[in-house]
ZADRENSE-568926 format. One record per residue (C-alpha): x, y, z. Coordinates in steps of 0.1 Angstrom, whole numbers, plus 2048, in hexadecimal, padded with zeros to 3 digits. Each point is the difference from the previous one (the first is absolute). Layout:
REM residues N
XYZ/...
REM end
This chain:
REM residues 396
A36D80E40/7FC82780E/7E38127F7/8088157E0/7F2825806/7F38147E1/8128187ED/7E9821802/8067FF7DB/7E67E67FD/7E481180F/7FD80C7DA/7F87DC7F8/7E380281A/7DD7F37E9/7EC821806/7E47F27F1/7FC7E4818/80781281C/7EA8217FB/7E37E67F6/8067F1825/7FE825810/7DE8067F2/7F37E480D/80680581E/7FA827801/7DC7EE7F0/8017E9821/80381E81A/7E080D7EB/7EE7E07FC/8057F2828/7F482880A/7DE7F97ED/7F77DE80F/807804821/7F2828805/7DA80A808/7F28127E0/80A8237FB/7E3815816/7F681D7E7/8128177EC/82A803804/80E81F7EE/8297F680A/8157E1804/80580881F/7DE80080C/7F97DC7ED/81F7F080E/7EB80A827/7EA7ED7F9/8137DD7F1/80E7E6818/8267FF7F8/8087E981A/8027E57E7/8128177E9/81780C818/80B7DD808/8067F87D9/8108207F9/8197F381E/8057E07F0/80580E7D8/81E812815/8127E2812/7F87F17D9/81081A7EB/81F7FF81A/7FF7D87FD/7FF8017DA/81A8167FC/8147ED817/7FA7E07E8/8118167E3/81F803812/8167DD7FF/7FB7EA7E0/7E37E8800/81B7E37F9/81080D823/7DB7FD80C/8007DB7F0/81B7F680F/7EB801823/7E67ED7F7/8077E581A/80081881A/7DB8157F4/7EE7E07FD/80A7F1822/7F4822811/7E07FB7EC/8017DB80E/7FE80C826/7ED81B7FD/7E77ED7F0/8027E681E/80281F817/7DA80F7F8/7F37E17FF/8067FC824/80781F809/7E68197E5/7E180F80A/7DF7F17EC/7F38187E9/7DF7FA7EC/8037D9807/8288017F5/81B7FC819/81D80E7EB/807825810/815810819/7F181B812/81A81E80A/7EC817813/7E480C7EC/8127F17DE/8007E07F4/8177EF7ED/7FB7E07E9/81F7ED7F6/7F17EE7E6/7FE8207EB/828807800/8007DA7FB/7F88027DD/81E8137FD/8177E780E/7EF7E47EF/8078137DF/823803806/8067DF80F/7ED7F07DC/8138137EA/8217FB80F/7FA7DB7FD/7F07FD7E3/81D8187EF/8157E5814/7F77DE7EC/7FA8137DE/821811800/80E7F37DC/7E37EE7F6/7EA8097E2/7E17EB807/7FB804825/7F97EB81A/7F87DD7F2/80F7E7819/7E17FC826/8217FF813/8038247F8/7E080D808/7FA7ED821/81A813816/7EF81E7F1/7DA7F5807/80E7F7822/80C820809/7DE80D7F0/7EB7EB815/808809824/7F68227FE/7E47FB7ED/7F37E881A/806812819/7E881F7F5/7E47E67F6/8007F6820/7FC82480D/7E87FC7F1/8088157E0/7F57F17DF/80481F7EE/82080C809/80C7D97FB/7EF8037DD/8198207F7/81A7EA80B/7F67E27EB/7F58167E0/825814801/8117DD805/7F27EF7E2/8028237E9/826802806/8077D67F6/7EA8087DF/81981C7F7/81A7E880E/7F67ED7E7/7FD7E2813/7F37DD7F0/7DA8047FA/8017DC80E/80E809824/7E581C7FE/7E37E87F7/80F7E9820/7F981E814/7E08097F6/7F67D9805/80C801823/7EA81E805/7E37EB7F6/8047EB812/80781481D/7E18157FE/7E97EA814/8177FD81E/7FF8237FE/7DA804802/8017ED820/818814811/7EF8207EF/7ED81E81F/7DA7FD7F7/8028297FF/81A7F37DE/7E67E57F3/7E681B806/8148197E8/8007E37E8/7DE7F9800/7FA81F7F8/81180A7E6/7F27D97F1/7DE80E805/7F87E281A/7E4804814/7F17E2808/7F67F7822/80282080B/7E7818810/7F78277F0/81480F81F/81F7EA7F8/7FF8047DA/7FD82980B/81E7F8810/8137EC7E7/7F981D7E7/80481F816/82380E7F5/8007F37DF/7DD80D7F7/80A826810/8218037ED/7EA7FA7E1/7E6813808/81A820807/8147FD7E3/7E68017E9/7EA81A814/8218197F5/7F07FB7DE/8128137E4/812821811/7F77F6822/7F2811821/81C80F809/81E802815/7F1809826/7E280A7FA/7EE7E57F6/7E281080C/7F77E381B/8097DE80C/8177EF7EB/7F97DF7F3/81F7F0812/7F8811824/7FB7E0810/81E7EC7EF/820802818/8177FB7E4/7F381C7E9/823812801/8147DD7FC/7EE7E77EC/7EA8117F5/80B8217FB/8007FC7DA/7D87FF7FF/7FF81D81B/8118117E8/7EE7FA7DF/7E1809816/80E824804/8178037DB/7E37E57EB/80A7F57E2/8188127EE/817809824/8017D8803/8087FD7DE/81D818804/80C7EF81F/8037DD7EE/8148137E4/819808819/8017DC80A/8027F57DC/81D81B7FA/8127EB820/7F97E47F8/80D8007DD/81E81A807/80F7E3819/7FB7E57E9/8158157E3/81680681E/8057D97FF/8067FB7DC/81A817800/8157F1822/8217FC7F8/8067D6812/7E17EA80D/803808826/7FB8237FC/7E17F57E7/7F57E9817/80081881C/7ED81B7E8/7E27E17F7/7FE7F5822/7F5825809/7EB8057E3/7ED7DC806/7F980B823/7F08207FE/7F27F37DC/7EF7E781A/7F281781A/7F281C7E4/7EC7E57EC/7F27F1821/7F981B812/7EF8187E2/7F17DF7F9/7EF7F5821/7F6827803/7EC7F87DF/7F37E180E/8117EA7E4/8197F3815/7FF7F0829/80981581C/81F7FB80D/80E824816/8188057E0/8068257FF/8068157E5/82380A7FB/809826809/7DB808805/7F57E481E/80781281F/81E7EC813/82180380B/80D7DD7FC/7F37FD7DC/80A8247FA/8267FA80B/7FF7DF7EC/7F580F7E1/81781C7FF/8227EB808/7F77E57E6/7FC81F7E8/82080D80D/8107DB7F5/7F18037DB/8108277FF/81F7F380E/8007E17E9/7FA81D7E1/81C81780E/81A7E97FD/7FC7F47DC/80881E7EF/8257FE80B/8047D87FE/8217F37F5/80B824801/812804822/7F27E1814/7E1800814/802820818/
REM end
């Protein structure tokens, strides 16, 4: 099949909503990464000008060049029909195959994960477009076996090509090793065969095999993982003061930042001294939502989970109202991934969920993720665009 461009016409059909909720976000990001990473504000500042002197952009700068290769990308996805886009899948999830092969012999080791390219002073991490590919390459063959069929997938000789094909990426970014990544990957896959509506009982199967998985896991498992697990378990024993210090360091410092920001916060900049997070390396990724709530308190982190409320609920109406069950596969595959990194990350920010380098969508500073979130929103735009003229004129 040749890739179907769009009619101009059905820019109209664009979902505003979704995508203006996406821009703030990310306008929120450029404000959010400029506040962890910058000295406080010294003194007075009577213009913008003179309070943008004294930030560090450089991280900014590098975002702000990345939320442009992402807006060209994700218009890009708009163009040819997402069915045209299906129709590749073989194609996007070999790539994903050999690049995924490629870092892990090839990729520079960052923060005890081999799973990035380094381009100059860039890096790139497959495994973050990867959740694209994997979301196509499901719903194209899940769409596949339930074609004409009311109850789903019922029959295991159905499912295994599909938790085969599953499978080898997902290794391969365990073994980076990547357990939070491979958890998005695991959490989307089982997401789109419930709205599949695959048999409960090859679901069960699944989650058994987990089970019993789980301890061969453990012994393949970096201590710096088991450590993250202990805890968030609260485990301590055997352990001296210095190591439990340890154990508890970033956890403890998120905690202690978020709720410093108390109702209105300290403020954007100037908070007046050294910030909470000063000595966590990750406070404009992982952590960036704490830095945040440090400087905005209460009510600005309240207001930035109502924006990830009004995503996360806008895509999901976006999937009820899909016009066949690829494109509604497609839609839940991106809504159970970034569903997955905004309840771990605001989670292990709060301290009620593990550590695990998950970042926040749109407000995490990071190309790859950045890229990958805007594309698989492009998909669920693209996915909404076409069902207002189905049956009309053909797909376009």
């Amino acid at each position: 099949m040749k890739l179907r461009f769009i009619d101009k016409r059905m820019f109209k059909y664009i979902d505003w909503l979704l995508f203006g909720n996406i821009i703030l976000l990310i306008l929120l990001s450029f404000v959010a990464i400029a506040n962890a990473v910058s000295e406080p504000v010294a003194g007075e500042t009577n213009t913008l000008f003179g309070l943008i002197a004294q930030l560090d952009l450089y991280y900014v700068l590098q975002q702000l060049s990345w939320f442009g290769v992402g807006l060209f990308a994700m218009f890009v996805v708009l163009l040819p029909d997402y069915h045209a886009i299906g129709e590749y899948y073989k194609w996007i999830y070999v790539i994903l195959v050999v690049l995924l092969v490629a870092v892990y012999f090839l990729g520079a080791e960052i923060n005890g994960t081999k799973g990035w390219f380094k381009i100059g002073s860039s890096s790139f991490q497959p495994s973050e477009l990867g959740k694209i590919a994997i979301i196509i390459t499901l719903a194209r063959m899940i769409s596949n076996r339930t074609a004409g069929k009311d109850g789903g997938i019922k029959k295991i000789k159905d499912i295994l090509p599909i938790i085969g094909v599953f499978l080898i990426p997902f290794a391969l970014i365990m073994i980076q090793p990547d357990w939070g990544t491979a958890l998005v990957y695991a959490f989307t896959f089982i997401a789109m065969l419930f709205v599949a509506k695959t048999s409960l009982k090859i679901i069960g199967g699944m989650f058994l095999g987990i089970g019993i998985a789980a301890p061969l896991a453990w012994l393949v498992m970096a201590d710096w993982q088991k450590d993250r697990i202990f805890s968030f378990l609260g485990i301590t024993e055997g352990l001296t003061p210095d190591e439990i210090d340890a154990l508890y360091y970033q956890s403890d410092k998120a905690k202690m930042a978020a709720g410093s920001g108390q109702m209105t916060g300290k403020g954007l900049f100037s908070l007046g001294g050294e910030s909470q997070l000063s000595s966590i390396p990750e406070k404009h990724t992982d952590f960036i939502f704490a830095s945040t709530t440090e400087a905005v308190g209460f009510i600005g982190g309240a207001l930035l989970i109502v924006l990830y409320f009004v995503l996360i609920f806008r895509t999901l109406y976006l999937a009820t109202k899909a016009k066949d069950e690829f494109g509604q596969l497609i839609i839940v595959g991106v809504l159970a991934m970034t569903l997955f990194h905004i309840f771990e990350n605001i989670g292990m920010n709060l301290g009620v969920m593990p550590i695990t380098g998950i970042p926040l969508p749109f407000l995490s500073y990071g190309g790859s993720n950045l890229l990958t979130n805007m594309i698989a929103f492009g998909l669920v735009i693209n996915v909404n665009m076409r069902r207002h003229r189905w049956g009309l004129s053909g797909n376009i």
